[in-house]
CHARMM-style PDB file with segment names, atoms N, HN, CA, C and O in Angstrom:
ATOM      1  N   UNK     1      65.894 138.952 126.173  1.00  0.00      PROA
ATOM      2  CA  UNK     1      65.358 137.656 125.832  1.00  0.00      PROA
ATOM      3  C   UNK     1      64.401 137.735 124.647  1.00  0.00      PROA
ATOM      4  O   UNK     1      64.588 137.040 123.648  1.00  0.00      PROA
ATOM      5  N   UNK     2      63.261 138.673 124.768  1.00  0.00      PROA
ATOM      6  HN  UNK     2      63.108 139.237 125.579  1.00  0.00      PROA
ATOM      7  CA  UNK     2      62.705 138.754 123.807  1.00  0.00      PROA
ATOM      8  C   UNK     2      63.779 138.980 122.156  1.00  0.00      PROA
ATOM      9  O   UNK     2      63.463 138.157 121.298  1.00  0.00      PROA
ATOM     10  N   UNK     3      64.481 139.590 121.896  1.00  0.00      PROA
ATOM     11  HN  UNK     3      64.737 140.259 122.593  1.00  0.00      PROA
ATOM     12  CA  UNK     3      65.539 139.848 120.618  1.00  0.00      PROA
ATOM     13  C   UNK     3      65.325 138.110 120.167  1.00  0.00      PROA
ATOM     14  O   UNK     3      64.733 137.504 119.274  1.00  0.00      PROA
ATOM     15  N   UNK     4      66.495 137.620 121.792  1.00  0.00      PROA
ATOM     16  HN  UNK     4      66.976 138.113 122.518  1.00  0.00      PROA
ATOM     17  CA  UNK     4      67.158 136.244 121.019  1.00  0.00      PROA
ATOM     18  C   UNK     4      65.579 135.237 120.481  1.00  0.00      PROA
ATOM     19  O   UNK     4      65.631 134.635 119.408  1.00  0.00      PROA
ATOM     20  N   UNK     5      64.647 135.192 121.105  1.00  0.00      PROA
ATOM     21  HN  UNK     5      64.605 135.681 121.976  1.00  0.00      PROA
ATOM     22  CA  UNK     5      63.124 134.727 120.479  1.00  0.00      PROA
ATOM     23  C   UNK     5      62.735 135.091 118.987  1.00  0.00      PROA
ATOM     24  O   UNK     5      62.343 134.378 118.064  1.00  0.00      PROA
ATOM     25  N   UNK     6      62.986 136.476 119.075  1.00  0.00      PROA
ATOM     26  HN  UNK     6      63.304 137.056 119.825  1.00  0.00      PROA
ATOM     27  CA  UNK     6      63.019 136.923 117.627  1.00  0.00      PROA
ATOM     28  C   UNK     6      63.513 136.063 116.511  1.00  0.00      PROA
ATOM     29  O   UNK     6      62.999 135.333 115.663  1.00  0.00      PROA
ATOM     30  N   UNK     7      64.931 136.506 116.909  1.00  0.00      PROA
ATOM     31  HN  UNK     7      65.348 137.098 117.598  1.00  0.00      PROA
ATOM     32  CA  UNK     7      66.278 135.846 116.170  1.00  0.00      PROA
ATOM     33  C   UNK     7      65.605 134.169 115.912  1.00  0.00      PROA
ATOM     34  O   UNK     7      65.313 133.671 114.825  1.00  0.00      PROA
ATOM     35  N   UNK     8      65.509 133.659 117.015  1.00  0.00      PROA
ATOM     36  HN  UNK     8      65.746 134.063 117.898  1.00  0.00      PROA
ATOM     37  CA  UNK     8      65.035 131.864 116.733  1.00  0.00      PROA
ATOM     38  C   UNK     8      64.011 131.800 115.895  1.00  0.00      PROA
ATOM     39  O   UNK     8      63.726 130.686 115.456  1.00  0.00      PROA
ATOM     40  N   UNK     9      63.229 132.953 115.479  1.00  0.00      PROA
ATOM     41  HN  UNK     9      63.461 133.858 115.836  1.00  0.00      PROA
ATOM     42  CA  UNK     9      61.909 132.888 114.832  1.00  0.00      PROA
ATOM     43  C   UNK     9      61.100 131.989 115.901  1.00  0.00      PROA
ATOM     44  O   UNK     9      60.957 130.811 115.576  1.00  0.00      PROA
ATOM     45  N   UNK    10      60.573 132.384 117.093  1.00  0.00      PROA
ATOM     46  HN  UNK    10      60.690 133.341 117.357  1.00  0.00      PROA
ATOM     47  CA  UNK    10      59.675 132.286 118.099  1.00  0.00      PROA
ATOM     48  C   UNK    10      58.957 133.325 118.208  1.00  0.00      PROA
ATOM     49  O   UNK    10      59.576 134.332 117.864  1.00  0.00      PROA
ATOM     50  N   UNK    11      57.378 133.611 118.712  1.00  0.00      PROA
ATOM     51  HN  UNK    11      56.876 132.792 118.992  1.00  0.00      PROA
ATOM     52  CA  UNK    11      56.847 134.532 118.748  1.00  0.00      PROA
ATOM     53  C   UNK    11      57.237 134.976 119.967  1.00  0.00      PROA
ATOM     54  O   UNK    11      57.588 134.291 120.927  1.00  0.00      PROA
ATOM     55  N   UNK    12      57.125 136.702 119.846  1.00  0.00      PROA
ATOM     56  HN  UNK    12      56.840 137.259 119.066  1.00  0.00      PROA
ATOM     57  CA  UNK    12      57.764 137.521 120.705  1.00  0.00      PROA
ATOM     58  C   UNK    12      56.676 138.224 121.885  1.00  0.00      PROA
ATOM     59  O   UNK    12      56.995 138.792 122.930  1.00  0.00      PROA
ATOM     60  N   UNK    13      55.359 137.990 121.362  1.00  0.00      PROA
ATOM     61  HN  UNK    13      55.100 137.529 120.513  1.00  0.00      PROA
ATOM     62  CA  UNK    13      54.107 138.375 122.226  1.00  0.00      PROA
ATOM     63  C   UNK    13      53.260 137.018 122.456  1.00  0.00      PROA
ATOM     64  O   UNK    13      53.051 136.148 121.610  1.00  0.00      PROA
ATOM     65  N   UNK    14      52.719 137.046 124.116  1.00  0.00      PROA
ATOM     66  HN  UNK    14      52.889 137.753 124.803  1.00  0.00      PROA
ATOM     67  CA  UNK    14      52.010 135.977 123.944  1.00  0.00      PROA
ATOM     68  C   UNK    14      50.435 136.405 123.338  1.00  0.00      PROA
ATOM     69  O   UNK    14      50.296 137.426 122.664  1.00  0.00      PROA
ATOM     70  N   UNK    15      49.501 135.671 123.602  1.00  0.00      PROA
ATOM     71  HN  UNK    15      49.614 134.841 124.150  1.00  0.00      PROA
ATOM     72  CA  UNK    15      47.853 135.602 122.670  1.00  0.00      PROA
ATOM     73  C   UNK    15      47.415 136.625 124.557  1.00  0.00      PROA
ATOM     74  O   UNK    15      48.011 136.559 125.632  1.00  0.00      PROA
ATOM     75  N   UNK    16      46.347 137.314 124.206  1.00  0.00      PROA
ATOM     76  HN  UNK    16      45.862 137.368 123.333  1.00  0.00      PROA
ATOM     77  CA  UNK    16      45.789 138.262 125.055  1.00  0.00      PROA
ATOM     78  C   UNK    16      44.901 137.297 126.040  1.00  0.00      PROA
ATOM     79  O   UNK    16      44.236 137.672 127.006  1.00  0.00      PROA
ATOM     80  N   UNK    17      45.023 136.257 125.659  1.00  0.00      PROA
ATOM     81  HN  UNK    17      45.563 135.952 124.874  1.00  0.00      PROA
ATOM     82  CA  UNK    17      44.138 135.179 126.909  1.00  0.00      PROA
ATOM     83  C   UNK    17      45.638 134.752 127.854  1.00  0.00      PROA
ATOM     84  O   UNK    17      45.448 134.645 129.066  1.00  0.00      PROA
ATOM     85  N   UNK    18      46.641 134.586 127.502  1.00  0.00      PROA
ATOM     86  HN  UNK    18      46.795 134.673 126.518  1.00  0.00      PROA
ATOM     87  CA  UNK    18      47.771 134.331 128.316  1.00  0.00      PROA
ATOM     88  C   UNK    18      48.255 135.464 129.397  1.00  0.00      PROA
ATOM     89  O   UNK    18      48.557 135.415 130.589  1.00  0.00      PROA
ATOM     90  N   UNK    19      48.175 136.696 128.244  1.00  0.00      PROA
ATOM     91  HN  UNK    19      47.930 136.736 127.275  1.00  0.00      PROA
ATOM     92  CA  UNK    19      48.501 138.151 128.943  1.00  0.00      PROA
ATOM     93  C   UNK    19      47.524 138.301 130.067  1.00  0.00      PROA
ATOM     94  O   UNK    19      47.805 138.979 131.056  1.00  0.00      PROA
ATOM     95  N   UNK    20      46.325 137.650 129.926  1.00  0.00      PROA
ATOM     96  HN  UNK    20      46.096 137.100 129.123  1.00  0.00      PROA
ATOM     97  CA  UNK    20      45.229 137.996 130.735  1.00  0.00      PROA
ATOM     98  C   UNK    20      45.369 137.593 132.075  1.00  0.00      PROA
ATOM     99  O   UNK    20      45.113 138.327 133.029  1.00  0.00      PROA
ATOM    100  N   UNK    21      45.918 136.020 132.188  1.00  0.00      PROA
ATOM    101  HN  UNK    21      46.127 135.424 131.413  1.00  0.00      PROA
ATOM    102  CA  UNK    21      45.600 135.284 133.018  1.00  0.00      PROA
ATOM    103  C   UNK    21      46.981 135.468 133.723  1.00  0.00      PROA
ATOM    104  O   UNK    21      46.986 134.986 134.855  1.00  0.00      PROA
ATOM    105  N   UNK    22      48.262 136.100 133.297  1.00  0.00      PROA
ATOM    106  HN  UNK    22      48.258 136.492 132.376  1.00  0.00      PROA
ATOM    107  CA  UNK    22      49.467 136.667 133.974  1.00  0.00      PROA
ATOM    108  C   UNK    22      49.075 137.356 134.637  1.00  0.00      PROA
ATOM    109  O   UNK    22      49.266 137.345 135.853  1.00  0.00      PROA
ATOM    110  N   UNK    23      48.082 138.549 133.712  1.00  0.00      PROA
ATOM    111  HN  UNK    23      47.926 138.558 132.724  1.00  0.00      PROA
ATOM    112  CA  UNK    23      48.161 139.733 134.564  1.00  0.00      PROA
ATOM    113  C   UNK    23      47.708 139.827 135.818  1.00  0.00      PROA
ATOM    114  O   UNK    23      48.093 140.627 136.671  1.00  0.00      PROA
ATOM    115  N   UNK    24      46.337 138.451 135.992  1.00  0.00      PROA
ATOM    116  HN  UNK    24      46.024 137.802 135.299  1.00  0.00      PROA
ATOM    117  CA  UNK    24      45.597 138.045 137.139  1.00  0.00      PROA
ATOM    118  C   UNK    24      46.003 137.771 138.160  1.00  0.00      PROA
ATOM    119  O   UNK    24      45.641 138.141 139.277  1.00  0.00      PROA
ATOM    120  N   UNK    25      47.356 136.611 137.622  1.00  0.00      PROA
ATOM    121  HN  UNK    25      47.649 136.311 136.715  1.00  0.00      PROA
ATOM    122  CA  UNK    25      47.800 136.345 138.670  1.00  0.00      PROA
ATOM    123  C   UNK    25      49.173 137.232 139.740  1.00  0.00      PROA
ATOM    124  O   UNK    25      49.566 136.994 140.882  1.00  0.00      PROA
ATOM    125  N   UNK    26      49.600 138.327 138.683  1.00  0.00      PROA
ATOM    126  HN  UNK    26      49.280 138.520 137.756  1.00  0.00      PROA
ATOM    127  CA  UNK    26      50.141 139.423 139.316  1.00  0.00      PROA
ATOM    128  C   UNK    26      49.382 140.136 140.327  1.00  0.00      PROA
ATOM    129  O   UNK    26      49.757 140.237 141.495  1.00  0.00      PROA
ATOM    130  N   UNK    27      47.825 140.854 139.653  1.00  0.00      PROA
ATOM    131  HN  UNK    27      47.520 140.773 138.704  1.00  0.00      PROA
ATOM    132  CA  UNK    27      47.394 141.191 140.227  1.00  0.00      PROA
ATOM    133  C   UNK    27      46.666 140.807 141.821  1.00  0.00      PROA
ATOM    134  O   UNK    27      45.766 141.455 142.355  1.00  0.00      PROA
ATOM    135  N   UNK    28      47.296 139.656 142.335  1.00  0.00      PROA
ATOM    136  HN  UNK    28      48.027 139.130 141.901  1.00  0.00      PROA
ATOM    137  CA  UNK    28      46.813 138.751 143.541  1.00  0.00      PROA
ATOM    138  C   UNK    28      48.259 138.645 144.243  1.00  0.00      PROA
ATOM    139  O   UNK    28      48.411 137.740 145.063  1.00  0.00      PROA
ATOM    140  N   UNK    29      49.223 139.428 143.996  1.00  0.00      PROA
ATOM    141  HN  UNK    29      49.100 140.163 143.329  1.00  0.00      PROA
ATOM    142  CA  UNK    29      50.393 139.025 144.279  1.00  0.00      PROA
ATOM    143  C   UNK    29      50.737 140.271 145.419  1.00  0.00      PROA
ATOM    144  O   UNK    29      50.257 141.369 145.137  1.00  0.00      PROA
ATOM    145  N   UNK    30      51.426 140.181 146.508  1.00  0.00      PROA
ATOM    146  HN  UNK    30      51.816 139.289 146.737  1.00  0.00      PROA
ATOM    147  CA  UNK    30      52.305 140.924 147.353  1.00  0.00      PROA
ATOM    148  C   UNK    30      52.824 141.866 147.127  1.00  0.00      PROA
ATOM    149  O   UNK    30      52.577 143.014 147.495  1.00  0.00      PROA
ATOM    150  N   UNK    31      54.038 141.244 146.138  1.00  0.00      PROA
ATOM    151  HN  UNK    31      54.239 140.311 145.839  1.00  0.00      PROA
ATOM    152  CA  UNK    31      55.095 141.943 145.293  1.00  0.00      PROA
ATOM    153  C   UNK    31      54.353 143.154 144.037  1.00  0.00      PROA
ATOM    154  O   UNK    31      55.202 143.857 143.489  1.00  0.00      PROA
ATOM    155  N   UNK    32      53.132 143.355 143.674  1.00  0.00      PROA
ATOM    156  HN  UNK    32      52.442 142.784 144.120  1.00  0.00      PROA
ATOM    157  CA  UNK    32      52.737 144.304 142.923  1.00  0.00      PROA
ATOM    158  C   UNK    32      52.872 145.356 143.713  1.00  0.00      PROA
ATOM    159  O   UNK    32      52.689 145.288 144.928  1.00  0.00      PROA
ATOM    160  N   UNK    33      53.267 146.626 142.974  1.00  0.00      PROA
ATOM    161  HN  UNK    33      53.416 146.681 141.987  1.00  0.00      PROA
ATOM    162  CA  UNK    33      53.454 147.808 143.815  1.00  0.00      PROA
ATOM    163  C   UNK    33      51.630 148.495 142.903  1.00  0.00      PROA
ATOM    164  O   UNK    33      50.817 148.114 142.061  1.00  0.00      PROA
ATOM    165  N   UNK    34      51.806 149.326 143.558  1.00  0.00      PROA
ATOM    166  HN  UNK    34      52.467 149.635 144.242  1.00  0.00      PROA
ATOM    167  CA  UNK    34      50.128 150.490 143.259  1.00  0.00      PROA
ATOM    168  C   UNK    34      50.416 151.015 141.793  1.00  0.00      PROA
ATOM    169  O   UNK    34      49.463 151.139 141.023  1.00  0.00      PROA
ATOM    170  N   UNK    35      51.451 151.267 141.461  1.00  0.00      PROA
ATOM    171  HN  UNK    35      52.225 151.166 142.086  1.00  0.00      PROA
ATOM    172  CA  UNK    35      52.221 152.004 139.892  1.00  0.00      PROA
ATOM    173  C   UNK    35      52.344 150.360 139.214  1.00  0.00      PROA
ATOM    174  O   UNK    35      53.372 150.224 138.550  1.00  0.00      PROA
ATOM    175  N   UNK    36      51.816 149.618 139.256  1.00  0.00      PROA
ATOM    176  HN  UNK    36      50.981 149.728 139.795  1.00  0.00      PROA
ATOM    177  CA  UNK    36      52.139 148.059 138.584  1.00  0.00      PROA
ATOM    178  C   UNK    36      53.635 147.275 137.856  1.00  0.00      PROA
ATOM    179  O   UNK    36      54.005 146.660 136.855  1.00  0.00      PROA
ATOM    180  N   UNK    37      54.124 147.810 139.160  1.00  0.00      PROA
ATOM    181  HN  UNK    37      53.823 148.309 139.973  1.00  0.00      PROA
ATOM    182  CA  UNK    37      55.582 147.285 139.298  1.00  0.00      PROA
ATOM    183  C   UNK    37      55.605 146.302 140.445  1.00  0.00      PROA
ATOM    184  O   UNK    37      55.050 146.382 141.540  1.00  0.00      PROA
ATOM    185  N   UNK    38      56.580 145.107 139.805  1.00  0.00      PROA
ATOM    186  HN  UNK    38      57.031 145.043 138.915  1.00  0.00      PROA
ATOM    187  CA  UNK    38      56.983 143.656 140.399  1.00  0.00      PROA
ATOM    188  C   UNK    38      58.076 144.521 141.508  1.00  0.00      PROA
ATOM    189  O   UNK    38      58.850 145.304 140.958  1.00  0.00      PROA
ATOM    190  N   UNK    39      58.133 144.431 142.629  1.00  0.00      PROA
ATOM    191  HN  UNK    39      57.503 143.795 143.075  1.00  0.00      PROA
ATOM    192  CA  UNK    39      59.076 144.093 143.603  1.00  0.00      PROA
ATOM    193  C   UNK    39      60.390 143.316 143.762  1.00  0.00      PROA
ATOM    194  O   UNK    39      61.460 143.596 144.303  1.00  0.00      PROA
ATOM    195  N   UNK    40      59.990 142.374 143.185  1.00  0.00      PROA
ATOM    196  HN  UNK    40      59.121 142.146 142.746  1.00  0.00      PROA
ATOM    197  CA  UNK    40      60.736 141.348 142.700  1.00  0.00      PROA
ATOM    198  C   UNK    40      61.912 141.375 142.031  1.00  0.00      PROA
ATOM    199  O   UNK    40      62.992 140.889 142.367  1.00  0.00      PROA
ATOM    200  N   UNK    41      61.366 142.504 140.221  1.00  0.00      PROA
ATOM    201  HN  UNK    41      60.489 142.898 139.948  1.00  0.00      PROA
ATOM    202  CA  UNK    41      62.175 141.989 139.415  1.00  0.00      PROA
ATOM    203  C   UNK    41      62.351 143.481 138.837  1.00  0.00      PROA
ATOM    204  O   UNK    41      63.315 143.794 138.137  1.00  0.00      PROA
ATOM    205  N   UNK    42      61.330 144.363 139.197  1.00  0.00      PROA
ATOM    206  HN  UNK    42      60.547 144.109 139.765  1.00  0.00      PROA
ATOM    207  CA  UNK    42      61.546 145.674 138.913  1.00  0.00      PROA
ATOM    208  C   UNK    42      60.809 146.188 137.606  1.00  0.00      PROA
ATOM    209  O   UNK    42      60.961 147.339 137.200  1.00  0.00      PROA
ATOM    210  N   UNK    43      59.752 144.972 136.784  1.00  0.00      PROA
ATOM    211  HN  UNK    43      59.629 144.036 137.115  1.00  0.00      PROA
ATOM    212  CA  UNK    43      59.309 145.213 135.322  1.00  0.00      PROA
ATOM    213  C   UNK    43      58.098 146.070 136.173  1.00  0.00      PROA
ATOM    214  O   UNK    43      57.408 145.967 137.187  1.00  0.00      PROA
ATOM    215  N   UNK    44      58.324 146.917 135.115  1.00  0.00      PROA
ATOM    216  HN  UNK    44      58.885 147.001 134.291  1.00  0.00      PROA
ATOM    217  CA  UNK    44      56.418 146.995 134.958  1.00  0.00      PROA
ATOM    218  C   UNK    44      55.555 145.598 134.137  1.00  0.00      PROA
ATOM    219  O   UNK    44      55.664 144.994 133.071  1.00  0.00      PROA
ATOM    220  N   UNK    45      54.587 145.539 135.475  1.00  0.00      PROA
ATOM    221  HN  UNK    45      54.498 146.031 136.342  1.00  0.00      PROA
ATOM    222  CA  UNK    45      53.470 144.596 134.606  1.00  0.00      PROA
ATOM    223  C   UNK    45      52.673 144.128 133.236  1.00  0.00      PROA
ATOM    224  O   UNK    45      52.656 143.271 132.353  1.00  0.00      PROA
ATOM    225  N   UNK    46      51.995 145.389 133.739  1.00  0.00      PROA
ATOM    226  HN  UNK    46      52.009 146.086 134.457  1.00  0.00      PROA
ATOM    227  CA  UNK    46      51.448 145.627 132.430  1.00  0.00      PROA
ATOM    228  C   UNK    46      52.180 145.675 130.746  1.00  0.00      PROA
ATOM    229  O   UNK    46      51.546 145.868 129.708  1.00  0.00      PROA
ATOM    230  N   UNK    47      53.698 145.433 130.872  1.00  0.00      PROA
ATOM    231  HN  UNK    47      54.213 145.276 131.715  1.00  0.00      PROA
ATOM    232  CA  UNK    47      54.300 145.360 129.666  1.00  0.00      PROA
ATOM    233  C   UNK    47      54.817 143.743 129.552  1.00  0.00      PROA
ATOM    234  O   UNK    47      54.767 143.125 128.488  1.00  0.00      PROA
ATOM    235  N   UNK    48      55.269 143.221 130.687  1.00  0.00      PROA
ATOM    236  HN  UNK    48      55.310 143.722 131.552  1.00  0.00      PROA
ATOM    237  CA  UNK    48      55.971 142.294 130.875  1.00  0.00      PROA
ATOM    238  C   UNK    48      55.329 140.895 130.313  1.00  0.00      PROA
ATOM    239  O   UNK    48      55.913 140.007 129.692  1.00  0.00      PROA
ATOM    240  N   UNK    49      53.472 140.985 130.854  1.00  0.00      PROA
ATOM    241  HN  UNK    49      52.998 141.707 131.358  1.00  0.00      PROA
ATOM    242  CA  UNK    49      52.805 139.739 131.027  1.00  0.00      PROA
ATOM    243  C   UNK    49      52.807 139.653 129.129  1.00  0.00      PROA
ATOM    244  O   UNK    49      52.687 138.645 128.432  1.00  0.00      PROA
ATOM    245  N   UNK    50      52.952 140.802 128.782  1.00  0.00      PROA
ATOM    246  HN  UNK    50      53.049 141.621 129.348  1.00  0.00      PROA
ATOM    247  CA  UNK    50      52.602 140.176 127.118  1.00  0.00      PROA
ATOM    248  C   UNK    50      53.713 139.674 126.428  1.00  0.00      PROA
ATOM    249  O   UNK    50      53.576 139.300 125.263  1.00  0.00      PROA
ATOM    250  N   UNK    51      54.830 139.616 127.016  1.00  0.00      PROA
ATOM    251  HN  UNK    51      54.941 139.920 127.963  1.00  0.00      PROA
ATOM    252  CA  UNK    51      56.324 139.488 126.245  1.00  0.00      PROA
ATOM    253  C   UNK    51      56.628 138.150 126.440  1.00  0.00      PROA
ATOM    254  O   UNK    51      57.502 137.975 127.290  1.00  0.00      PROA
ATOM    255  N   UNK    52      56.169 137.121 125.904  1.00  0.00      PROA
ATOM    256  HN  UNK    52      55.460 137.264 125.214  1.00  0.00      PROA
ATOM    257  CA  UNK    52      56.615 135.642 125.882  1.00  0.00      PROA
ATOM    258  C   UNK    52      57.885 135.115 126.183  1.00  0.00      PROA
ATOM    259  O   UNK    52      57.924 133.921 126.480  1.00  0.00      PROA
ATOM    260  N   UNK    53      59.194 135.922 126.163  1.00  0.00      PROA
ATOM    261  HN  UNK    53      59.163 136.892 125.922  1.00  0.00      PROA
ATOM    262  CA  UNK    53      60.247 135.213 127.077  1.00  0.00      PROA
ATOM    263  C   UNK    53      60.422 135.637 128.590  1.00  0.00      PROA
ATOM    264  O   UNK    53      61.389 135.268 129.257  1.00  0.00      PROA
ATOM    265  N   UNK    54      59.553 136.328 129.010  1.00  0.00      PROA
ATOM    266  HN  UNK    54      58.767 136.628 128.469  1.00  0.00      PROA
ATOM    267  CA  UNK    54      59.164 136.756 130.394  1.00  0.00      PROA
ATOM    268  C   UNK    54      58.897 135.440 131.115  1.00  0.00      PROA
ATOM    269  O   UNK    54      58.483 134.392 130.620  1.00  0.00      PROA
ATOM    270  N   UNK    55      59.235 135.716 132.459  1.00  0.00      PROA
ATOM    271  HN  UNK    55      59.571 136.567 132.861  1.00  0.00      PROA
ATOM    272  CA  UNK    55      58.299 134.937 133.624  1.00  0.00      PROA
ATOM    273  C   UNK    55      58.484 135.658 134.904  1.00  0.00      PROA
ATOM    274  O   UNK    55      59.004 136.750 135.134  1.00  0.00      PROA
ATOM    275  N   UNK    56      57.918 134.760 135.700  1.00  0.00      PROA
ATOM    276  HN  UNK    56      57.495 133.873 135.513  1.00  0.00      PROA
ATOM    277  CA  UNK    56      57.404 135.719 137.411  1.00  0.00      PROA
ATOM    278  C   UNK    56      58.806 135.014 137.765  1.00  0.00      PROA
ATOM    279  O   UNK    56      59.100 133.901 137.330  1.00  0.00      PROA
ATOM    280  N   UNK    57      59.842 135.960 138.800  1.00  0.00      PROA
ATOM    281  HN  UNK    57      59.604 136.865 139.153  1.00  0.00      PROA
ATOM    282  CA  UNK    57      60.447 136.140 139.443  1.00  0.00      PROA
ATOM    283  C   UNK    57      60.424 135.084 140.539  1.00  0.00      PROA
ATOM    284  O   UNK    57      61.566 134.679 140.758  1.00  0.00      PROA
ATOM    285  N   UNK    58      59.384 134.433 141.394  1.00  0.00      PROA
ATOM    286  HN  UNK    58      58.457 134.762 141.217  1.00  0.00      PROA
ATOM    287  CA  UNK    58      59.027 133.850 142.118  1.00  0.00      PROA
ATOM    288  C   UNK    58      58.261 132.753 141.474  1.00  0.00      PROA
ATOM    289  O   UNK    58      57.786 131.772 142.048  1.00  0.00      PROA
ATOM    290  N   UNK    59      58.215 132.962 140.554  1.00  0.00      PROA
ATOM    291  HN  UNK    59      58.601 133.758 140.088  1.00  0.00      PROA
ATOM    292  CA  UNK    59      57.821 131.395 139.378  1.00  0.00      PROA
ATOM    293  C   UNK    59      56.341 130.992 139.817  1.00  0.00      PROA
ATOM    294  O   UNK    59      56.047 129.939 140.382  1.00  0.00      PROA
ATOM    295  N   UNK    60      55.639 131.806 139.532  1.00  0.00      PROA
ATOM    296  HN  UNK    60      55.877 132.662 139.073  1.00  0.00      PROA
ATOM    297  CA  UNK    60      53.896 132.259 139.720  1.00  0.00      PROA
ATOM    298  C   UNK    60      53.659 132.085 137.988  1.00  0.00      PROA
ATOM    299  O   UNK    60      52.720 131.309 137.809  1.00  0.00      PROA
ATOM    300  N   UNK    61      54.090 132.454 137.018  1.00  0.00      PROA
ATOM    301  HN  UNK    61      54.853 133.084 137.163  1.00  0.00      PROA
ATOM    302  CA  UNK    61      53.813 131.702 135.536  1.00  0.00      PROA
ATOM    303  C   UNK    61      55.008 131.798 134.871  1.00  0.00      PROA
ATOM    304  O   UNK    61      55.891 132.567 135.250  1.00  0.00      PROA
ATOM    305  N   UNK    62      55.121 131.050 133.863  1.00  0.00      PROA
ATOM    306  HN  UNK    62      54.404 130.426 133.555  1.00  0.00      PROA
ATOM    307  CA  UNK    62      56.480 130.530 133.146  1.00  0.00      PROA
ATOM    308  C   UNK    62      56.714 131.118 131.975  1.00  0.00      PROA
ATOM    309  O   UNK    62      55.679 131.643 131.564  1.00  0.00      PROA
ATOM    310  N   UNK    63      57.732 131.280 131.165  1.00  0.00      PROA
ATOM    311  HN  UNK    63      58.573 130.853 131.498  1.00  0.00      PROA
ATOM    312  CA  UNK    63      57.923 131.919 130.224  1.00  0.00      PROA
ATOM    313  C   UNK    63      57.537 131.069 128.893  1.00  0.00      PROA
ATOM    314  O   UNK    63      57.707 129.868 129.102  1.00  0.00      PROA
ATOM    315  N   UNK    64      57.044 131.368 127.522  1.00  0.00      PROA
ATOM    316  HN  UNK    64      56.907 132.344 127.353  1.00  0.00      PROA
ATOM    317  CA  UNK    64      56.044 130.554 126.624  1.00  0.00      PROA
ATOM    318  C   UNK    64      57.021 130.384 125.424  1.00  0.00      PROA
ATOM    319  O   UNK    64      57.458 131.249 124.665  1.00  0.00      PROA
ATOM    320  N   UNK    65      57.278 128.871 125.454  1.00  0.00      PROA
ATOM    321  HN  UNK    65      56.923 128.169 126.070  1.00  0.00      PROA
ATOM    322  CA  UNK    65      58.377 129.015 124.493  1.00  0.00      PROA
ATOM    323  C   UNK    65      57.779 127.943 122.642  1.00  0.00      PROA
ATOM    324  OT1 UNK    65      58.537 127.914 121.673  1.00  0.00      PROA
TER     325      UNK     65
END
């Protein structure tokens, strides 16, 4: 997803206040494993919350288009 964002000329990272407030709300989540992997969807976290065509699996935040 991120590529085809590229390709559209959309930004491909979100702003570090968005990444922030993903990461928050991962971090309050079930599905986080201890190694900061989703259950869910299998990303690591910590890479995922900054990649703007991302979203939560269980639709906890949306992807930034």
């Amino acid at each position: 997803e991120s590529a085809k964002y590229a390709g559209k000329g959309l930004p491909v990272l979100v702003s570090s206040e968005v990444a922030s407030e993903r990461y928050s709300i991962c971090r309050e989540c079930p599905q986080l494993t201890d190694q900061y992997r989703c259950n869910e969807c299998g990303c690591f976290i910590r890479k995922k919350v900054n990649l703007a065509a991302s979203s939560c699996p269980i639709g906890k935040w949306e992807a930034v288009v």
